[in-house]
C-alpha beads as a LAMMPS data file, in Angstrom:
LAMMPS data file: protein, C-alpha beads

183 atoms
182 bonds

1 atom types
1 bond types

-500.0 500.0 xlo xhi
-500.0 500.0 ylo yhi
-500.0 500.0 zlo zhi

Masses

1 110.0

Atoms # bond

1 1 1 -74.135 32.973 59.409
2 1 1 -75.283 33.523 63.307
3 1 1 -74.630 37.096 63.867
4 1 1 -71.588 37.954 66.146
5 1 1 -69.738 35.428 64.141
6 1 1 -66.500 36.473 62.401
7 1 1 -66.520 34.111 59.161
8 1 1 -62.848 33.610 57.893
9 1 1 -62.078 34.137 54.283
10 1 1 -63.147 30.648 52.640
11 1 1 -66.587 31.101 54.212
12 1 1 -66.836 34.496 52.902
13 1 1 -65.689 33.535 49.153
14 1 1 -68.617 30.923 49.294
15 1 1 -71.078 32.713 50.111
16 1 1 -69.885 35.657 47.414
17 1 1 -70.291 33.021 44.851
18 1 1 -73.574 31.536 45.808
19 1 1 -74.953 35.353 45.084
20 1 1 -73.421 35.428 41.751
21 1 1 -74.710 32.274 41.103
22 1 1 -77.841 33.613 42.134
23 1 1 -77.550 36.580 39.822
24 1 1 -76.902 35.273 37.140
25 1 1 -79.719 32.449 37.753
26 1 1 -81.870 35.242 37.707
27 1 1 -80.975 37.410 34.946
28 1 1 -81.313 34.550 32.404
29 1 1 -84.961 33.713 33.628
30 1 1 -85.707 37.476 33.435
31 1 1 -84.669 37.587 29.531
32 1 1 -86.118 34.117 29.123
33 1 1 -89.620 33.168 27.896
34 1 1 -90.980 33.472 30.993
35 1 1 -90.152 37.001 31.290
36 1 1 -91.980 37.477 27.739
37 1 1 -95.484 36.076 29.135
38 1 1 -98.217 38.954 29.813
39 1 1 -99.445 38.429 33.707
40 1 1 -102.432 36.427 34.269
41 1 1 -102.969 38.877 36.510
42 1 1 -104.572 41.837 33.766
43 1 1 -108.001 41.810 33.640
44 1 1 -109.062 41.767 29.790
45 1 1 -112.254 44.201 28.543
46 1 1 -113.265 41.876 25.827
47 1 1 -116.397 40.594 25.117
48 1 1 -118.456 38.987 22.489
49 1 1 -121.867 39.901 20.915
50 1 1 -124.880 37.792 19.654
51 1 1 -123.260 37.950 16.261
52 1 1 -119.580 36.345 17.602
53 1 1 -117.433 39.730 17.032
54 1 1 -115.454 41.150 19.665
55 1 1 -116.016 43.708 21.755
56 1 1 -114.314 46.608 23.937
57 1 1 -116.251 46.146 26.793
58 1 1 -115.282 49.686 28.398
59 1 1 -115.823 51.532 24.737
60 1 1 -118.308 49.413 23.186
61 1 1 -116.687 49.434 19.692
62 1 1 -115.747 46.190 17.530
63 1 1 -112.045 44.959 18.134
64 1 1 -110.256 43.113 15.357
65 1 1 -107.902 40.952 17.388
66 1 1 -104.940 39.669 15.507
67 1 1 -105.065 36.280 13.866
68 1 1 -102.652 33.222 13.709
69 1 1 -99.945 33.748 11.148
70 1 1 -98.388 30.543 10.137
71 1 1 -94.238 30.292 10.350
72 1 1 -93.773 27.103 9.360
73 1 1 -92.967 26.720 5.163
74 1 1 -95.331 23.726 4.871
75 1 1 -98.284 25.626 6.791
76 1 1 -97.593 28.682 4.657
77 1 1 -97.116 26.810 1.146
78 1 1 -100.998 25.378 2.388
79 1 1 -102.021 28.875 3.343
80 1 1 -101.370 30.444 -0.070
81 1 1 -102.663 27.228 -1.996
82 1 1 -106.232 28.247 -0.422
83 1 1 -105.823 31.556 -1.480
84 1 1 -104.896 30.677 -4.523
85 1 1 -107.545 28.181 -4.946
86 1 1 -109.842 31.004 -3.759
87 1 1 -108.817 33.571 -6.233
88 1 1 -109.464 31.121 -9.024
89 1 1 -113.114 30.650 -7.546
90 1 1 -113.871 34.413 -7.664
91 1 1 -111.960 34.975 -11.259
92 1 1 -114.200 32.194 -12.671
93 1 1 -117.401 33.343 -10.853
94 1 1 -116.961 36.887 -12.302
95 1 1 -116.100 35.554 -16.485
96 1 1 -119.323 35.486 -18.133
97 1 1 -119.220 32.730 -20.362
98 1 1 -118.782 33.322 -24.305
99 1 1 -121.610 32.132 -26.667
100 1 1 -119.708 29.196 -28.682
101 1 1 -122.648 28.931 -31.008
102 1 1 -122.358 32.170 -32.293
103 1 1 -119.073 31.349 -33.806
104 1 1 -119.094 30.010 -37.285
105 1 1 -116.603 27.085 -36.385
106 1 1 -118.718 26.102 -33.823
107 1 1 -119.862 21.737 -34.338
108 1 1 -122.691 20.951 -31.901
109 1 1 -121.485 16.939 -32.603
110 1 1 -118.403 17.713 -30.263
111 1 1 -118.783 18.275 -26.336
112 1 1 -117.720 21.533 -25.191
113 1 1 -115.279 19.283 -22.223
114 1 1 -113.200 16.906 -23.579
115 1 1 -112.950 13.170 -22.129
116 1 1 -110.835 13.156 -19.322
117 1 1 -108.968 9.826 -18.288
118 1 1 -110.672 8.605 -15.201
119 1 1 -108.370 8.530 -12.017
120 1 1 -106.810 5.384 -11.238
121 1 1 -106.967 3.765 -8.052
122 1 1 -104.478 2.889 -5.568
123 1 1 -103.639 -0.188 -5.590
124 1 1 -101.733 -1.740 -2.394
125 1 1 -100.014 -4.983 -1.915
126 1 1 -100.725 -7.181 0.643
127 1 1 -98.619 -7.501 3.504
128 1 1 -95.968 -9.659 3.272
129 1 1 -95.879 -10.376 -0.512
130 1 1 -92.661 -9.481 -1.308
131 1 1 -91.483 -11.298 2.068
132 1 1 -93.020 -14.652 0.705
133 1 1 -91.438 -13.819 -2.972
134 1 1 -87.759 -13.312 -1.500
135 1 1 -88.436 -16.452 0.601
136 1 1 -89.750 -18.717 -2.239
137 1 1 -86.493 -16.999 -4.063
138 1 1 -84.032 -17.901 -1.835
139 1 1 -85.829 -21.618 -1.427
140 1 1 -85.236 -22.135 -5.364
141 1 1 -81.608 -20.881 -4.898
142 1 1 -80.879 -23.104 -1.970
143 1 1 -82.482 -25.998 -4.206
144 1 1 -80.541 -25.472 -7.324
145 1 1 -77.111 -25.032 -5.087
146 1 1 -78.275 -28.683 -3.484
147 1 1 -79.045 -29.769 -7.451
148 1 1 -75.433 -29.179 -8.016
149 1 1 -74.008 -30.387 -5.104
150 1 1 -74.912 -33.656 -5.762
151 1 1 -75.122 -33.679 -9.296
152 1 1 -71.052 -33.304 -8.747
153 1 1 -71.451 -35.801 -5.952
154 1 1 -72.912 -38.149 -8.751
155 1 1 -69.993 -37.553 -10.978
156 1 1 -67.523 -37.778 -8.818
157 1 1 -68.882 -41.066 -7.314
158 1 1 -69.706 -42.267 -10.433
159 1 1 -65.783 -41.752 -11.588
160 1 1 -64.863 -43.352 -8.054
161 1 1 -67.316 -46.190 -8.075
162 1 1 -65.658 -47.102 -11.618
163 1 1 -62.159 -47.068 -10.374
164 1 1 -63.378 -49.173 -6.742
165 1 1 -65.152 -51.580 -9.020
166 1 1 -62.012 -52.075 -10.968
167 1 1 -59.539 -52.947 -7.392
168 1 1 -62.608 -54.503 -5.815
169 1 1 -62.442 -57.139 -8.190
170 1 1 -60.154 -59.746 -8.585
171 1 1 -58.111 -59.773 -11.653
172 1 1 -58.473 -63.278 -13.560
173 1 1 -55.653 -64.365 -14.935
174 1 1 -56.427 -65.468 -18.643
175 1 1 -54.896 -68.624 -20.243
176 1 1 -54.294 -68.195 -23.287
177 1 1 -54.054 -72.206 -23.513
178 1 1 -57.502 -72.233 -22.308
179 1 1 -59.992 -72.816 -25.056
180 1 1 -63.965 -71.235 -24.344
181 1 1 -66.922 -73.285 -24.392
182 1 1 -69.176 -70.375 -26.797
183 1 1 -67.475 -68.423 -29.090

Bonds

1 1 1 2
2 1 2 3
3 1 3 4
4 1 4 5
5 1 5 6
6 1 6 7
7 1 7 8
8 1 8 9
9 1 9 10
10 1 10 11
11 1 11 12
12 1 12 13
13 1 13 14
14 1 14 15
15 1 15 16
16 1 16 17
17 1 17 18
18 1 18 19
19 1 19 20
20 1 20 21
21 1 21 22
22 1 22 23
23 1 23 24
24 1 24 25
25 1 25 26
26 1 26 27
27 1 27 28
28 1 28 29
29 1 29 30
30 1 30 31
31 1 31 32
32 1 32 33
33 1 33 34
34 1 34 35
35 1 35 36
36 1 36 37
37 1 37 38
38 1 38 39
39 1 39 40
40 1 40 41
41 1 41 42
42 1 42 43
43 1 43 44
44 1 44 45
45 1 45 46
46 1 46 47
47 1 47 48
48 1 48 49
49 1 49 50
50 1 50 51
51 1 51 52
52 1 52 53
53 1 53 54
54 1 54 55
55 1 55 56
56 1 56 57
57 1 57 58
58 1 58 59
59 1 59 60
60 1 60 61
61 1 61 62
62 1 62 63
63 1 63 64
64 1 64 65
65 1 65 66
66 1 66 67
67 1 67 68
68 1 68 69
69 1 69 70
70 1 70 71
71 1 71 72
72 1 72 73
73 1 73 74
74 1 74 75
75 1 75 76
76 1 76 77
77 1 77 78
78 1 78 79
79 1 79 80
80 1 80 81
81 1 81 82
82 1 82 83
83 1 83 84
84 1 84 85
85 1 85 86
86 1 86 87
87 1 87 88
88 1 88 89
89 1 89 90
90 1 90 91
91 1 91 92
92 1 92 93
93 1 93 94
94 1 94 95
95 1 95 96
96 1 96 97
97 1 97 98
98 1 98 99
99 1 99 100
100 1 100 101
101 1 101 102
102 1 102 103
103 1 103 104
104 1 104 105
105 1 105 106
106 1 106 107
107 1 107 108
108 1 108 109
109 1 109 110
110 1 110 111
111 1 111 112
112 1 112 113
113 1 113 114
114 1 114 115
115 1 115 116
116 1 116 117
117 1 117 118
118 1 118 119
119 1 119 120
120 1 120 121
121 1 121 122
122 1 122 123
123 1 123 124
124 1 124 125
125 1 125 126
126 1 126 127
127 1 127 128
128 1 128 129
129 1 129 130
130 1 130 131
131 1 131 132
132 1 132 133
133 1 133 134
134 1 134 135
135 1 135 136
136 1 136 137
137 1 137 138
138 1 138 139
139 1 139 140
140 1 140 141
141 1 141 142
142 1 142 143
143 1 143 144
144 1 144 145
145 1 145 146
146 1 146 147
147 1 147 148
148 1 148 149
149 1 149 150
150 1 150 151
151 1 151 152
152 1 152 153
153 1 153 154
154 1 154 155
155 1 155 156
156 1 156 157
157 1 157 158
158 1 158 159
159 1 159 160
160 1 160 161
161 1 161 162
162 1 162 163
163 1 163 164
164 1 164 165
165 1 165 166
166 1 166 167
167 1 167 168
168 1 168 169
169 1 169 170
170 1 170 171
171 1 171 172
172 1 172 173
173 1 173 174
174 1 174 175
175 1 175 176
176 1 176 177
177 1 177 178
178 1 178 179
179 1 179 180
180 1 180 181
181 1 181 182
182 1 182 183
């Protein structure tokens, strides 16, 4: 508003509610994410060595920075399959392995691993296979409906074509006075 001017009540209600707007605008970015985010501005004191670690470059000493922690249950279910699978490396390294011969049931004839079933292959289908199989399907059933169609066509025809023969041709009159030529 240009100063000196009185502004009547509408004007001032407006302009009342653009600041609370504004407010409120404000206070939701401040608790947002963006008000979570450390300034770009903050110099950091970290440096590596020869060796990779980190440093405190105003102390000198070794840092351990804090590492990625998966949230999500598949990245997690992953994480502690390595571990596991890690575990079982060290607990296998560390068994020394028993002397079989020493024991008296010990054969020599049988392998100490037994034959284990190779791993099959994945096999794919082509593309399309089962496309051309429905298709070829559904040609066979569209042949055998047309099979039937006319095989009732026949028969129905063939009934007809009896009965038109029989009014398409003239009735003879027989007389019985009439003696044949051949017997």
């Amino acid at each position: 508003m240009p100063a000196g001017v009185i502004p009547d009540t509408e004007t001032i209600d407006k302009m009342r509610r653009a600041a609370q707007l504004q407010a409120q605008i404000a206070a939701r970015l401040n608790t947002g994410i963006l008000s979570n985010l450390p300034s770009s501005e903050v110099e950091s004191n970290v440096i590596f060595d020869e060796q990779g670690k980190t440093i405190d470059a105003s102390t000198g000493e070794e840092i351990q920075l804090t590492h990625y922690t998966p949230t999500l249950k598949a990245n997690l279910r992953a994480k502690r399959a390595q571990q596991f699978k890690e575990v079982l490396q060290t607990t296998t390294q560390k068994k020394p392995l028993k002397n079989t011969t020493a024991t008296p049931y010990f054969d020599p004839r049988l392998s100490l691993k037994a034959a284990r079933r190779p791993r099959r292959q994945l096999n794919f289908y082509e593309p399309g296979k089962f496309v051309k199989l429905a298709q070829r399907i559904r040609t066979k059933h569209q042949l055998q409906l047309l099979q039937e169609s006319v095989a009732q066509a026949v028969k129905k025809t063939g009934i007809a074509s009896a009965a038109k023969l029989s009014t398409i041709q003239p009735k003879r009159a027989t007389d019985e006075t009439e003696i044949p030529s051949v017997e």
